[in-house]
C-alpha positions as CSV (number, residue, x, y, z in Angstrom):
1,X,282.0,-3.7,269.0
2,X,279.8,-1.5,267.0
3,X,277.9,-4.7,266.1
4,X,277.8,-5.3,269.6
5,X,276.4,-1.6,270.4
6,X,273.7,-2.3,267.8
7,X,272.6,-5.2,269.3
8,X,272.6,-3.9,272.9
9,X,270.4,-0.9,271.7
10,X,268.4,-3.5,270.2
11,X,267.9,-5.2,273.3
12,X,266.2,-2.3,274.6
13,X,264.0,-1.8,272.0
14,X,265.8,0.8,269.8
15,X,266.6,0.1,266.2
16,X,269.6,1.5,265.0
17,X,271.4,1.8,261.4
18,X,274.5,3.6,260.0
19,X,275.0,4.9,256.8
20,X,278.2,4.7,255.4
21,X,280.1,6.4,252.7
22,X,283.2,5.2,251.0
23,X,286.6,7.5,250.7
24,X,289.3,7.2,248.1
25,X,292.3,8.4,249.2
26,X,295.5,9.3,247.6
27,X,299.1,9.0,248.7
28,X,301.6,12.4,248.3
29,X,302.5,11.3,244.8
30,X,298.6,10.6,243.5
31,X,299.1,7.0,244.1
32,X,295.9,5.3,244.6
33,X,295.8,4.1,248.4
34,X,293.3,1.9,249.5
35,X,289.7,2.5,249.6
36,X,287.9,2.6,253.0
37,X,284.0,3.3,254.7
38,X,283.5,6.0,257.3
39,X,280.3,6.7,258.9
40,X,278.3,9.5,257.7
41,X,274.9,9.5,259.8
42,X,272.5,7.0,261.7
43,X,268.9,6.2,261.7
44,X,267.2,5.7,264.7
45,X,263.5,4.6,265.6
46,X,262.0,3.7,269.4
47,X,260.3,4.8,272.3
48,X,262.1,8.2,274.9
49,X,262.3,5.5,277.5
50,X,263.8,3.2,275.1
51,X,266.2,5.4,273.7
52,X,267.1,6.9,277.7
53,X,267.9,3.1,278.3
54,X,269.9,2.4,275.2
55,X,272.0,5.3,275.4
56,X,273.1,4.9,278.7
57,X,274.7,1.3,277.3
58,X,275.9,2.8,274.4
59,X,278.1,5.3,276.6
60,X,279.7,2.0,278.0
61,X,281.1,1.8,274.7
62,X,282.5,4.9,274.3
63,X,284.9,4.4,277.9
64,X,288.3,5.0,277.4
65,X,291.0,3.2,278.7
66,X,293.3,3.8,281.7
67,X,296.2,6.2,281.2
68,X,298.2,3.6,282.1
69,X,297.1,0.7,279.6
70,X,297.3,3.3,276.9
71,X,301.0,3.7,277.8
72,X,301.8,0.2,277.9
73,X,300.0,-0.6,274.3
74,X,302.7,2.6,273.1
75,X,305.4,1.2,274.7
76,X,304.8,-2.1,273.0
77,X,304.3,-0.5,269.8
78,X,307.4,1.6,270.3
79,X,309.3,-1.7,270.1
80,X,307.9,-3.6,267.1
81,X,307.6,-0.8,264.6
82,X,311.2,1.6,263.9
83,X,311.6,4.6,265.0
84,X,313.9,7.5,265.8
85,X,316.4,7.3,268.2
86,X,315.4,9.7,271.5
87,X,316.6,10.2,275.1
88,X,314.6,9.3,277.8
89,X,312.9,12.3,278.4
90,X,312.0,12.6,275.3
91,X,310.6,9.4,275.0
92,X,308.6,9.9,278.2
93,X,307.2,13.1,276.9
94,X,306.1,11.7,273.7
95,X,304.4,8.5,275.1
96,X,302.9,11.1,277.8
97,X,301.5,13.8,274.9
98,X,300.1,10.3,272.6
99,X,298.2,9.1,275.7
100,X,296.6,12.0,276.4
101,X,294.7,12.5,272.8
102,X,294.5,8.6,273.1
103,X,292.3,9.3,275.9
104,X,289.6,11.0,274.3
105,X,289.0,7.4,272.6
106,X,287.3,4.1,273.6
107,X,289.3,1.3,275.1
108,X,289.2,-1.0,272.2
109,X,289.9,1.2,269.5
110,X,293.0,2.7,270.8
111,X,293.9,-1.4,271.5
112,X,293.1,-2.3,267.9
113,X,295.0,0.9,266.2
114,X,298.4,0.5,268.6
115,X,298.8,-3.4,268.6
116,X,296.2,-4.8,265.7
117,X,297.1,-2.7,263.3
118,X,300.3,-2.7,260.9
119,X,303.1,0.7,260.9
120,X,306.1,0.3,259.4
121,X,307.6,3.3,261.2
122,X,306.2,4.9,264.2
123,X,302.9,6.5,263.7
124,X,302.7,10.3,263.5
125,X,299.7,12.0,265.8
126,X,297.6,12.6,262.2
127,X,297.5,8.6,261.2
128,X,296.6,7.3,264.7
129,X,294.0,10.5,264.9
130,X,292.3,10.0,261.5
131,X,292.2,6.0,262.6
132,X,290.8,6.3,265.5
133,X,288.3,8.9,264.2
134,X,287.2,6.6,261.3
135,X,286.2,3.5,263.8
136,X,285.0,5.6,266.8
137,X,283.0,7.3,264.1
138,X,279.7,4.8,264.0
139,X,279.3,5.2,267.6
140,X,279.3,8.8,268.0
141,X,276.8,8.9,265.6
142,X,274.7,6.6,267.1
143,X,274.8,8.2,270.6
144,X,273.8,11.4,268.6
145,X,271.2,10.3,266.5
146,X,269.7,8.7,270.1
147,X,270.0,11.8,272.1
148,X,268.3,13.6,269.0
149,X,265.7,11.2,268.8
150,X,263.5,9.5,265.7
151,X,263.5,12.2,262.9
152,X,259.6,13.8,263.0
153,X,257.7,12.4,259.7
154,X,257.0,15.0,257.3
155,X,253.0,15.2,256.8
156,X,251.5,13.8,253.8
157,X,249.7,16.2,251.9
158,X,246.8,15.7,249.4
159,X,246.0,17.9,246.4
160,X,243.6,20.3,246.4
161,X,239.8,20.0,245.6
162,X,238.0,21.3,242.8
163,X,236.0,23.4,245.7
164,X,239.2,24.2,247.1
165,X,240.8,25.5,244.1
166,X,237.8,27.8,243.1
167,X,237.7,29.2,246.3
168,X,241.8,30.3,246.1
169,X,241.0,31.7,242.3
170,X,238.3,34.0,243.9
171,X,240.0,35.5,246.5
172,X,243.0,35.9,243.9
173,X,240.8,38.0,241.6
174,X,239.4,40.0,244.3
175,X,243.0,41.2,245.3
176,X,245.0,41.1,242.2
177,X,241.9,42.3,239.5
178,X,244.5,44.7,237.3
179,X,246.5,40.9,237.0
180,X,246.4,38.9,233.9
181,X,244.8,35.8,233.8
182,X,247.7,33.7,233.3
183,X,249.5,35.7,236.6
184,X,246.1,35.1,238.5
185,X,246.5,31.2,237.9
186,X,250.1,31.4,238.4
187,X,249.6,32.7,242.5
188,X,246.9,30.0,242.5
189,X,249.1,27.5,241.7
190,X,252.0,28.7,243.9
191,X,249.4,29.2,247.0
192,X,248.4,25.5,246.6
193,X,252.1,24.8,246.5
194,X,252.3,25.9,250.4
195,X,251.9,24.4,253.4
196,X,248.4,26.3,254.1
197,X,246.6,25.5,251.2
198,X,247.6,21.8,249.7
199,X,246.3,20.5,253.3
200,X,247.3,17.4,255.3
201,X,246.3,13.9,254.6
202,X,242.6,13.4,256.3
């Protein structure tokens, strides 16, 4: 789906790209678990009426599913994986209280984590969380990075002229006479260091 997402925003003229970082986790005991990506950031690049367009698809991919599919993807879980025994109220308030934060997710991640997914033993509210979290993860930061818009390019400065430079040294001895020389060129330098006085690319 987030291949898809990229695509549509493509579609509309919007380039898109994630940046990913990888995590090592460790079990309780310092065993080594598998190693796994989890996105960081996005990049983004096209035109406001572009990016209007493309993020009111993208939202389509963030819908959630029905309370009532969610239920039905935990009961099915509830009878392939063990689990402790419970009454039927309790049951019904812990399929209620997992469909709820469910919610917050989109349809086809809380599909994949419930029935695509492998538990040995009925998940606890952290795993399913941090699951859904890692894969909703690229999408919410692409619907950021689109509401935020294409980063503004810093401006490409040159150095300083000869001219330039003589001119800044003047003014410097004028204020600072009592200075040393080597303190007098030192503020030179840092003045031509700032944004004022390097100047912008012509």
């Amino acid at each position: 789906m987030d291949a898809a997402a990229v695509s549509r925003a493509s579609s509309h003229g919007v380039e898109l790209k994630v940046r990913y970082e990888l995590r090592f986790p460790s079990g309780p005991n310092g065993e080594r678990l598998p190693s796994y990506s989890v996105a960081v950031g996005c990049e983004v690049d096209g035109t406001t009426n572009a990016l209007e367009s493309a993020i009111e698809d993208l939202r389509k991919f963030l819908t959630p599913a029905p309370a009532r599919d969610i239920e039905a993807w935990l009961a099915e879980l509830s009878v392939i994986v063990a689990r402790r025994a419970d009454d039927e109220f309790g049951e019904e308030l812990r399929i209620a209280a997992y469909a709820s934060r469910l919610g917050r997710y989109p349809a086809d991640v809380v599909r994949d984590v419930l029935l695509r997914q492998s538990y040995r033993f009925w998940p606890t509210w952290e795993e399913l969380e941090k699951r859904c979290d890692a894969m909703t993860g690229p999408r919410r930061h692409m619907l950021h990075a689109m509401e935020r818009g294409p980063a503004t390019p810093e401006p490409v400065r040159r150095a300083a002229t000869e001219a330039e430079r003589a001119r800044i040294q003047e003014l410097v001895d004028e204020m600072f006479p009592m200075r040393s020389p080597e303190m007098r060129k030192r503020a030179v330098d840092e003045a031509l260091r700032g944004n004022c006085m390097g100047g912008a690319a012509e």
